[in-house]
N, C-alpha and C positions, 0 to 999 in steps of 0.2 A: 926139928922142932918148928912148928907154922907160926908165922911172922904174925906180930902182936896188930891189932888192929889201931894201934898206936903210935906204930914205927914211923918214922918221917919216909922211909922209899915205900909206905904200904900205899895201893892205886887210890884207900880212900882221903889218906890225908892230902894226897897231890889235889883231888877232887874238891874235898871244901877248901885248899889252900889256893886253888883257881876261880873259884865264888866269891871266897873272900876279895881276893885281887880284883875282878870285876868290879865289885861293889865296891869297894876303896876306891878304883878309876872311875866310876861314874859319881859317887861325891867330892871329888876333886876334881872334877868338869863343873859341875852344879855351883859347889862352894855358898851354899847361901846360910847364913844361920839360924839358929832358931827364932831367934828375934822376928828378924823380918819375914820367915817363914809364918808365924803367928800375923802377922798383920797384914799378910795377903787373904789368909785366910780370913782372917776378919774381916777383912775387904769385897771378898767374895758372896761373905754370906750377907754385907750390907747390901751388894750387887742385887741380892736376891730378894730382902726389903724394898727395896727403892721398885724393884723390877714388879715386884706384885701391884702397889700401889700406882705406876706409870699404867699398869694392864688395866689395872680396876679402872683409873681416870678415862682411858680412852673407851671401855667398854659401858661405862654409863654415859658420858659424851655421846656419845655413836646410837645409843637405845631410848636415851631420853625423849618424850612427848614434847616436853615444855620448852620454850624457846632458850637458847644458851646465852649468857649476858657477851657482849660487844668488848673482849680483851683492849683494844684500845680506846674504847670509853670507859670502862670499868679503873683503868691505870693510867687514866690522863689526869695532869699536871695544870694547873691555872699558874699560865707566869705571865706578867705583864698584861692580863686583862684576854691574853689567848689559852687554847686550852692546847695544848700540847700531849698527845700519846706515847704511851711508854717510857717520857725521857727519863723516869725513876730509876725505873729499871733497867733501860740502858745504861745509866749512870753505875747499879749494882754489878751489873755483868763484868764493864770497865774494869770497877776496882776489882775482882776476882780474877779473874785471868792476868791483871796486873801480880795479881797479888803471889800467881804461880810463879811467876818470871820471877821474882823477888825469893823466892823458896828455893827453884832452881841455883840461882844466885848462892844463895847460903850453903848448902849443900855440897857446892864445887868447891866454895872457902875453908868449908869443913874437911875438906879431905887434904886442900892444899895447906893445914893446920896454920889457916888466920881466923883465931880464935878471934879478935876483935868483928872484925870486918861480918865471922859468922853469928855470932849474937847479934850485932847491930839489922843486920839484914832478915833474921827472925823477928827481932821487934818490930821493925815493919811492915812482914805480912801479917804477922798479929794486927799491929792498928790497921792493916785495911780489911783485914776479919772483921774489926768489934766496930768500923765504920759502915759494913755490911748488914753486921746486925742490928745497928740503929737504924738506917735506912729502913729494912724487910720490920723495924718495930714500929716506924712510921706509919709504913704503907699500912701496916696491919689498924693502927689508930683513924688511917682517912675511908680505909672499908668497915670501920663498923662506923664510922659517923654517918656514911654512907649508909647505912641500913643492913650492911652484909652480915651473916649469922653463920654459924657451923650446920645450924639447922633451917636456913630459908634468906631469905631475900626477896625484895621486892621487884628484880629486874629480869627474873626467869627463873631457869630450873633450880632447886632450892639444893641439889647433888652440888651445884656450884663450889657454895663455902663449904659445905663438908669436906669435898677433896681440896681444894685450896688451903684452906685453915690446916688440915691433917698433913698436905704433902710436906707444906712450903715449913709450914713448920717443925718438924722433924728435921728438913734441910738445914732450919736455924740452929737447932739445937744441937747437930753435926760440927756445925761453924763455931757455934760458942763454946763446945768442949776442946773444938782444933783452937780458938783462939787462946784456952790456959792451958794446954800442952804445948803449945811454942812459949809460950813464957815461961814458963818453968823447965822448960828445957833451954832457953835461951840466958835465964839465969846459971843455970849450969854452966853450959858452956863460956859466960863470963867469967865464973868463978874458977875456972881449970877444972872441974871435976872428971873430964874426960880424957884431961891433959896426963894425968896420974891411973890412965886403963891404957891396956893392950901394950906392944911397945916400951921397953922405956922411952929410944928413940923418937917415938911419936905416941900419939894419943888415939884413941879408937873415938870415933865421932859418926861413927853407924846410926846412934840412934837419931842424928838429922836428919841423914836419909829416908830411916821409918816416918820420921814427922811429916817430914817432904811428902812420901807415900801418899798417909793421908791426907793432908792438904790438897794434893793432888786431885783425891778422888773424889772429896768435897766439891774443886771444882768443875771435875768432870760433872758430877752429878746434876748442879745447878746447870749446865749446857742443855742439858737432858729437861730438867721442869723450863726454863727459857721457851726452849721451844713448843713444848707440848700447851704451855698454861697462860704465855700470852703473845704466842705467834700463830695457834691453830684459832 
């Protein structure tokens, strides 16, 4: 009687049950979950927002007839009766790259489950988020008093405030969404809600990490307009 193609000794079962096996070994090498598999992803295709918009900026920069306005006159500072370049946004950059250290921070407390210590340390780079956004909502107040428009200006090529206005602002608007997803993830993590997942032993606190993620990438992103928008 010929063996069922069913039978556990038939060549085809050993075959997918060697596939299988493969594939079981290489997602227990990976180990990543859906979670944060979604939010790379997400990550990626913002990669790819951010990345048109840096091309566009440089490619009308580069093409433009009209003179381009003077990044450190355009964002200088009157303190004390001097006029001081960039120091705003030096000041913005500051608190963000602070603000990663501070996420990092969180994240490592979150796994070592000090729940205090990780909310505490998310509130943090929350307020130096939503200090960021007042600053970039300042800056935005002293260029249009200045004269500056999405559509022209009076101190050169009028592409200026179109991509300025378009970049920086989508960048804010990245930072103010990451500033109430750490809050409310930070209240979570106050309240134990993570304390009662994963584990009974321990609590699953993954999704600080995903926060962390993007916060992260926020302020990779700002390094990237930094330099294009008022260092070129």
């Amino acid at each position: 009687m010929p063996r069922s193609a069913y039978s556990d000794d038939h060549p085809t079962h050993h075959a997918w049950a060697s596939i299988v096996n493969d594939y079981s070994a290489d997602k227990a090498v990976f180990n990543v979950s859906s979670n944060k598999t979604m939010m790379w992803i997400f990550l990626l295709s913002d990669i790819f927002v951010f990345g048109c918009f840096l091309v566009g900026y440089m490619a009308v920069r580069m093409t433009t007839t009209e003179p381009w306005p003077i990044p450190s006159e355009v964002f200088a500072l009157t303190i004390a009766g001097q006029s001081i370049p960039l120091v705003l946004i030096a000041i913005m950059t500051f608190i963000l790259i602070t603000s990663s250290g501070t996420m990092a921070m969180a994240v490592n407390c979150g796994y070592q489950q000090k729940r205090g210590a990780t909310a505490l340390l998310m509130l943090i780079t929350a307020l130096f988020g939503l200090s960021f956004v007042g600053m970039q909502a300042f800056e935005w107040s002293k260029l249009i008093e200045d004269g500056f428009r999405p559509w022209g200006n009076e101190d050169g090529a009028a592409q200026f405030g179109a991509c300025f206005f378009m970049i920086t602002g989508f960048h804010g608007l990245h930072v103010t969404v990451g500033v109430i997803y750490l809050l409310i993830v930070a209240w979570k993590v106050w309240r134990g809600d993570y304390e009662r997942r994963g584990n009974k032993s321990k609590g699953n606190y993954e999704i600080v990490e995903i926060a962390g993620l993007y916060w992260h990438f926020v302020d990779l992103v700002w390094v990237f307009i930094f330099a294009f928008f008022y260092l070129w």
